[in-house]
C-alpha positions as CSV (number, residue, x, y, z in Angstrom):
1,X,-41.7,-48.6,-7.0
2,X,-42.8,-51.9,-6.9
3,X,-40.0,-55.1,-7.8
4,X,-42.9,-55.9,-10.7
5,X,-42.7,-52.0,-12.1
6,X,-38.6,-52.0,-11.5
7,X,-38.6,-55.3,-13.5
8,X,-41.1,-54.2,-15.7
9,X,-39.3,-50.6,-16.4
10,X,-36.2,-53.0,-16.7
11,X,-37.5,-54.5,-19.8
12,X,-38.6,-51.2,-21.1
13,X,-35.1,-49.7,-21.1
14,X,-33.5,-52.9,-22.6
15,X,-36.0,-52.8,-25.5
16,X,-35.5,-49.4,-26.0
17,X,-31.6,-49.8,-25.9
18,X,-32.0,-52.3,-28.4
19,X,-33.7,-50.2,-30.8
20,X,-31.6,-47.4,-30.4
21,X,-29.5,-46.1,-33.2
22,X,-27.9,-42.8,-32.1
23,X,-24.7,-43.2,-31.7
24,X,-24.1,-40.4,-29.8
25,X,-26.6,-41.8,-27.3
26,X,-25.4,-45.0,-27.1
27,X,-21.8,-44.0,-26.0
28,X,-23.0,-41.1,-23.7
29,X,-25.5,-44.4,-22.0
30,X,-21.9,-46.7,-22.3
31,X,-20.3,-43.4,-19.8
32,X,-22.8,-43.5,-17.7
33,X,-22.7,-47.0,-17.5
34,X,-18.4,-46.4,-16.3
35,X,-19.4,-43.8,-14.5
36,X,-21.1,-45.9,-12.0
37,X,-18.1,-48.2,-11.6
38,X,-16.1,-48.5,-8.5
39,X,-13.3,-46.8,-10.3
40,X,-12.4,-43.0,-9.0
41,X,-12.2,-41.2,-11.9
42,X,-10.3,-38.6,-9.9
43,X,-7.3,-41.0,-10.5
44,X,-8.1,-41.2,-14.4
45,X,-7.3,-37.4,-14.3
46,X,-3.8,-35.6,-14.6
47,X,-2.1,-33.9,-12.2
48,X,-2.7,-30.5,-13.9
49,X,-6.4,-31.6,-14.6
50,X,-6.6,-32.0,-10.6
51,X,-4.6,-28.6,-10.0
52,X,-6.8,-26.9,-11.9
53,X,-10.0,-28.3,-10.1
54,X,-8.5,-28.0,-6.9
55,X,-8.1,-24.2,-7.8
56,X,-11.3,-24.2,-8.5
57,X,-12.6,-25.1,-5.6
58,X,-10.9,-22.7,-3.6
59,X,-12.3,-20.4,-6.0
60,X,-15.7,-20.9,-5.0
61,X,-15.0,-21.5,-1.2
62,X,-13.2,-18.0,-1.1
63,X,-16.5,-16.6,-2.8
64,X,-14.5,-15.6,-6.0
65,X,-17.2,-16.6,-8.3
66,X,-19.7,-14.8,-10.4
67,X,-23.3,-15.8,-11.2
68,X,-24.1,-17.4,-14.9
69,X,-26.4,-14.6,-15.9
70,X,-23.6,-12.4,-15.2
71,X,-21.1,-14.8,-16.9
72,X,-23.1,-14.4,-20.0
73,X,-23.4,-11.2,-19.6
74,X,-19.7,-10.2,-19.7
75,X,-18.9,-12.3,-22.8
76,X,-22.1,-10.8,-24.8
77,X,-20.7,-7.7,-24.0
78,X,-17.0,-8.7,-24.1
């Protein structure tokens, strides 16, 4: 992309923004905006939050996982 279509793309996002009235698109743009900052949100987490992902991914690094079709499966049928 060209530094005239980023600037121009630019303008189109702000003017959209501007007109937006969703509320539930302007915070979920505002946490992506955080999202980007040079804060690790692994620090915002508790320590059982980080136990629990940390279990997680041992989970899926032992192979003790199932697929989503599956996973659907089993609670349709659950």
């Amino acid at each position: 992309m060209s530094t005239a279509e980023l600037n121009q793309t630019k303008l189109d996002l702000i003017a959209w923004i501007n007109r937006l009235s969703d509320e539930n698109m302007i915070e979920f743009l505002d946490g992506l905006k955080k999202s980007k900052s040079k804060d690790d949100w692994w620090d915002d987490l508790s320590e059982n939050q980080q136990k629990m992902l940390r279990n997680g991914m041992d989970d899926i690094e032992s192979g003790n996982v199932i697929s989503s079709s599956q996973f659907w499966e089993e609670l349709k049928n659950g």
